[in-house]
N, C-alpha and C positions, 0 to 999 in steps of 0.2 A: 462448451468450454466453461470452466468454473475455473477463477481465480482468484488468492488471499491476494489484494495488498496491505501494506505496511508503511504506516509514516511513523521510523522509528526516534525515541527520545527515549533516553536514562529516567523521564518522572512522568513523561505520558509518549508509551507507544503506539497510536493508535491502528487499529486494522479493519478490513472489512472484506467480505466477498461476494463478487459476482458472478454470476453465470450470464451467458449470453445464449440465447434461443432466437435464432436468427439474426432479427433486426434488433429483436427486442433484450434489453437489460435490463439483471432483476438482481435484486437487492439481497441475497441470501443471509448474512451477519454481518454485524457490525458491533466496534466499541472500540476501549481505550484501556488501557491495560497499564495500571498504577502501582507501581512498586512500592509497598511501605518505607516510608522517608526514614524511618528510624533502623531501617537495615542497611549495613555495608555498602558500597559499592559491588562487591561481588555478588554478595543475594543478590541484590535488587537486578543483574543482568541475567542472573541464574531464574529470577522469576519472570522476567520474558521470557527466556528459553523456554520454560515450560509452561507459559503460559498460551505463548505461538505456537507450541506443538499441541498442547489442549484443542486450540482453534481446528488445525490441520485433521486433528483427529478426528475431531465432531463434525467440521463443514465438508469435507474431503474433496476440498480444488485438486484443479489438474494442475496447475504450475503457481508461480509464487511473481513479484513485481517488489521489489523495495523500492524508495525513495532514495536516491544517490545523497551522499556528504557534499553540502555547500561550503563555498570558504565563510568561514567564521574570521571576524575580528578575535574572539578571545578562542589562543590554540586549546586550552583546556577544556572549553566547553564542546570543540570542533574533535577534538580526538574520543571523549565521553559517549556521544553523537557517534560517533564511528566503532567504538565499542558497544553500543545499544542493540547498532543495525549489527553487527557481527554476530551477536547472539541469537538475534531474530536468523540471520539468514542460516546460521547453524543448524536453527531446528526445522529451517523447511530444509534443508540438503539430508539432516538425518534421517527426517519423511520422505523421503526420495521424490520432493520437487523440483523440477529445474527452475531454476532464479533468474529472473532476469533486472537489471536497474536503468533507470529513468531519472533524470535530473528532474527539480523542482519546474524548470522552464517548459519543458516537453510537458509534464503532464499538466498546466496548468496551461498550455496550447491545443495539446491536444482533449480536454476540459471543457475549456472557455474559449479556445480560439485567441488568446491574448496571452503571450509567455508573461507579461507581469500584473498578470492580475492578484486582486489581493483577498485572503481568506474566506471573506465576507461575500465574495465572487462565487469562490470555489465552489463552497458550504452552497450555496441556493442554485446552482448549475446543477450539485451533483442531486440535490435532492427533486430538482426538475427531471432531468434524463432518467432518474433511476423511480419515481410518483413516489416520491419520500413522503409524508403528511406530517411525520413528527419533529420535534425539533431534531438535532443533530449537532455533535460533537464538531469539532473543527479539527481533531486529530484525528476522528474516523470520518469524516469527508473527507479528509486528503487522503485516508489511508483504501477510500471506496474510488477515489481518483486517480492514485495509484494503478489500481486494480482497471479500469473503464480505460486509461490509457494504454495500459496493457494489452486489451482486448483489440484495441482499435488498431494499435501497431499490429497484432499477429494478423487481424481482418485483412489489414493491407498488404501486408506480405503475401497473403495466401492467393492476392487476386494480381501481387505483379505477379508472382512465380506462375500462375495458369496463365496470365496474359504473354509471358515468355515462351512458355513452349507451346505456345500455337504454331 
């Protein structure tokens, strides 16, 4: 199984993808995806869109994992935020991935083991589980933690559903 996640933002989307080969999880791409600040608001979603479908293209996962909208104190930044991910989740549905989302807490449990651990966590968990050696982004370690929590959820699914119909 190969999976894009996504931790989407209006000025830094980050993404990444895994594959999973058993036990083992491998790091296939990663990065951060910057919309020129000097474009519109509509560019700037318009260049995610095509900038996640670029990725979908090139890396070619089997399904897609966003990062769910947290409540925000400021509504403008929290609807922006949900406009970002709209875009992203548009171009994997257009690449015919199923989508699936995941709150900040889930993946940063099923990550670290701890739902509020914080960035600095995140970034050095994902770059352990996954033999990162280089530095790494903090919007594409969430968006490669995304993607690991993803994996771990279907892993499990796959083994109540056998453990059921025995």
């Amino acid at each position: 199984m190969r999976v894009l996640g996504i931790d989407p933002g209006s000025r830094h989307t980050g993404y990444g993808v895994v594959a999973a080969d058993g036990q083992r999880l491998i790091a296939v791409a990663h990065g951060c995806i910057q919309p020129p600040p000097d474009r519109s608001f509509a560019q700037r979603l318009a260049h995610i869109h095509e900038k996640v479908a670029a990725v979908i293209d090139e890396a070619a996962p089997d399904e897609m994992a966003v990062e769910d909208v947290f409540l925000a104190r400021n509504v403008k930044s929290a609807l922006r935020l949900g406009e970002a991910r709209g875009a992203a989740i548009l171009a994997g549905v257009r690449m015919g991935l199923s989508v699936h989302q995941y709150s900040a807490l889930q993946v940063k449990q099923a990550v670290v083991g701890y739902g509020r651990a914080g960035k600095d966590q995140v970034t050095q968990m994902i770059r352990t589980l996954l033999a990162l050696r280089t530095s790494l982004n903090t919007h594409a370690a969430d968006a490669l933690a995304v993607a690991v929590c993803h994996i771990n959820t279907r892993t499990s699914q796959r083994r109540w559903k056998s453990l059921e119909s025995r």
